[in-house]
N, C-alpha and C positions, 0 to 999 in steps of 0.2 A: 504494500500500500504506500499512496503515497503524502505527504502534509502539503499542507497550502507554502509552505516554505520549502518543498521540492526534495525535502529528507524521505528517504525512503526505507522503510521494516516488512520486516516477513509477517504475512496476513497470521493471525494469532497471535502477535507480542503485544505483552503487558506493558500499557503508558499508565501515566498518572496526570488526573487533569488537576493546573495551580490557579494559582490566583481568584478561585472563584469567588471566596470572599469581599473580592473588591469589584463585583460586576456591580453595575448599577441595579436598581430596582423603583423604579416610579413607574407602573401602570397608572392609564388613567382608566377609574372605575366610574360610569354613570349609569344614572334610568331613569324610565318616566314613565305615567301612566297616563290615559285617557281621559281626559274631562267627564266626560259623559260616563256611565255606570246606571246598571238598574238592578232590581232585584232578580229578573228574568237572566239578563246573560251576566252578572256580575262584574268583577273589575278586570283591568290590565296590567301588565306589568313588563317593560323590555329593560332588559341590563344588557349593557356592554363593556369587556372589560378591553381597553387595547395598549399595547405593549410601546411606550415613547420611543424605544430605539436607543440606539449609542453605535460607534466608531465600526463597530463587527459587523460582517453581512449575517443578514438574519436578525438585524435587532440590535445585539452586544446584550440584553441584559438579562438579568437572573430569570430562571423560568417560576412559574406559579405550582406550587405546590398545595396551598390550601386559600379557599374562601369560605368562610363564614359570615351570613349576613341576618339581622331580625329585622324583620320588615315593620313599620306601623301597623300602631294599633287599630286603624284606618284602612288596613287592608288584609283583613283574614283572611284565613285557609275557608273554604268551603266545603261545610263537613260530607255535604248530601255528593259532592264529588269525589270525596277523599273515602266515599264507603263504596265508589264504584273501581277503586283501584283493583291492576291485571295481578290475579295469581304466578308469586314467584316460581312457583313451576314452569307455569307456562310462558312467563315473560324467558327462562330461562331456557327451554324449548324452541321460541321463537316470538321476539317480540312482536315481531308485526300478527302475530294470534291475539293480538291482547284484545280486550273490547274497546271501540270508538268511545268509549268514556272515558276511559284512562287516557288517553292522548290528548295531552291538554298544552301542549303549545310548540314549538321550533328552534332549534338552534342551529346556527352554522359558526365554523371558527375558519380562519386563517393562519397556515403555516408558511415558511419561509422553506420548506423541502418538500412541500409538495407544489405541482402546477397547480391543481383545483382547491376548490375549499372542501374540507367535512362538512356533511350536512343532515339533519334528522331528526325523526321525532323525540317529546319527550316525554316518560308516559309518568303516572303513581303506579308504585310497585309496592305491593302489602305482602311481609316476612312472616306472615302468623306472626310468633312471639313479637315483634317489635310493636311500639305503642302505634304509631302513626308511620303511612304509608311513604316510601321513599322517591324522591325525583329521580328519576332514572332517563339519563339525553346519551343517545344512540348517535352516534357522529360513522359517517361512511363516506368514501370517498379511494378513489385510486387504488381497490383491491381492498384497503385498510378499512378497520369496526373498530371506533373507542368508544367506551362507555363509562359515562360520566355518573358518578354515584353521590346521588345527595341526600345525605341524611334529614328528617323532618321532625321536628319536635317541636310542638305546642303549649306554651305556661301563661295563663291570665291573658289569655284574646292575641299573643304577640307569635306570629308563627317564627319559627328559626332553620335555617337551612345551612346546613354545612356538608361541604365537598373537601375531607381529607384526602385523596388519593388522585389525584391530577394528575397523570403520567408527566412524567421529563421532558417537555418537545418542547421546540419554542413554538411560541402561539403570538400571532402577529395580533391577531386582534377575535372576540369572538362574545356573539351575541343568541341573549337567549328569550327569545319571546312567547309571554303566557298572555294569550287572548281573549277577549272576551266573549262569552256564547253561553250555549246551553247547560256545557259540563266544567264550563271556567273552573277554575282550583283556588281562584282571588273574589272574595264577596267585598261590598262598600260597606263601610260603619262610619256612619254620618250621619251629624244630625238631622232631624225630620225638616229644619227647614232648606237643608241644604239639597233635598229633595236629589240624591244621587251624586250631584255635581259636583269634581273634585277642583273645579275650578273657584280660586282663594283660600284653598285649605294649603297649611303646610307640612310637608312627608317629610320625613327624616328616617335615615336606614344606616342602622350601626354596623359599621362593616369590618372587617379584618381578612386581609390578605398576607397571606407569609409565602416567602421566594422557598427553591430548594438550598438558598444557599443558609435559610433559616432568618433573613429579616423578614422583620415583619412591620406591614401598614396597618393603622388604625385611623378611622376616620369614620364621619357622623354623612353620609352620603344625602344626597339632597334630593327626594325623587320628583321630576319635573311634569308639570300635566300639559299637557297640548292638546290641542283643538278648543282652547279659550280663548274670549273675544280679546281684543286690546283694546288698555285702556284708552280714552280721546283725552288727547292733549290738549284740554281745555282752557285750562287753571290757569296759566302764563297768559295766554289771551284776555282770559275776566279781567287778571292783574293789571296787563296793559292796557287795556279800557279804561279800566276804573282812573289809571291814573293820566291817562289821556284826559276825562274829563274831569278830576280836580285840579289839573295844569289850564283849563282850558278855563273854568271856573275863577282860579288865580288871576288870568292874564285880563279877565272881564274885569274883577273888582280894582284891577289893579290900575285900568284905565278910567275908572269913573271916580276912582281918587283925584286922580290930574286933574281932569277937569275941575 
């Protein structure tokens, strides 16, 4: 084999990789949901996490080894879906057997060694013994099956999801989106006058990423709603009005003094 530096070893010799300790690690982690929500199809939810890059082709920086995120109390688990999750037997058999209920949303990532991206559903998978059923994103592409395993655990209305086991690849960038519909896995808790709409509420999603080289990110992530109106720019306008005319009111009193 040969190194990007043109040194060359016999295929089976043992190297040791250095410096990883000093690779960088800044992903950028965001989401949003959908303004609009109902009781019928529930909420939204897309995260993205993408990789900033550094000097090395493919990125330069530490791969992701773990995320852990607890979503708002503002966007539970929905239980009526999470009791239609696929039997680990059968997820295990063949996910695509599972029921069209358990498929509750999409992900694709990006690598830097592959030409294409992974791509695939992502279903609730129920362990028996475990309390609550697990996220399970099926990524395929170019021959290649990973399977992303997210743990699910629910305490006082705040769902929590963690994904310890993220294989070693660099991942350029990769998104995971849960929908809104019939078997949604995200319900709205809002007040009754906010009548569904997540539009001027504030989300906040406690998040934690750790690299394989074992830093770790914390951070209070911000989750963004779209499809809300924007506000009018009114207020600067009133402002200069108003003082249009007490300038203008001035400039009267100011002449019938002369006189």
């Amino acid at each position: 084999m040969t190194s990007t530096g043109a040194a060359t070893a016999p295929l089976g010799t043992r190297f040791q990789a250095s410096d990883c300790a000093s690779l960088p690690f800044k992903p950028s982690f965001t989401a949003a949901t959908a303004g609009r929500s109902s009781k019928a199809s529930g909420a939204s939810l897309d995260v993205k996490v993408t990789a900033k890059g550094g000097p090395q082709p493919g990125g330069g920086e530490a791969n992701i080894r773990e995320v852990k995120v607890d979503l708002p109390i503002q966007l539970p688990s929905r239980l009526s879906t999470l009791n239609k999750a696929c039997l680990a037997a059968v997820f295990a058999a063949n996910p695509a057997a599972c029921p069209k209920e358990s498929d509750v949303g999409t992900a694709i990532a990006h690598t830097p060694v592959l030409a294409g991206a992974l791509s695939g559903p992502a279903y609730l998978v129920s362990y028996g013994g475990a309390k609550f059923p697990d996220l399970e994103i099926v990524l395929q592409g170019e021959g290649i099956v990973l399977i992303l395993d997210g743990q699910t655990n629910i305490k006082k209305g705040v769902t929590s999801s963690q994904f310890s086991t993220v294989p070693d690849a660099p991942i350029s960038s990769f998104e995971l989106k849960l929908p809104t519909g019939k078997f949604s896995v995200l319900a709205a808790n809002l007040p009754a006058k906010a009548n569904f709409n997540f539009c001027g509420q504030t989300l906040s999603m406690p998040t934690k990423i750790v690299a394989q080289t074992g830093a770790v990110i914390k951070q209070t992530t911000k989750i963004g709603v779209t499809g809300c109106p924007k506000a009018k720019a009114t207020t600067k306008k009133k402002k200069s009005t108003k003082s249009a005319r007490k300038a203008g009111k001035a400039a009267v009193a100011s002449r019938r003094s002369e006189r």
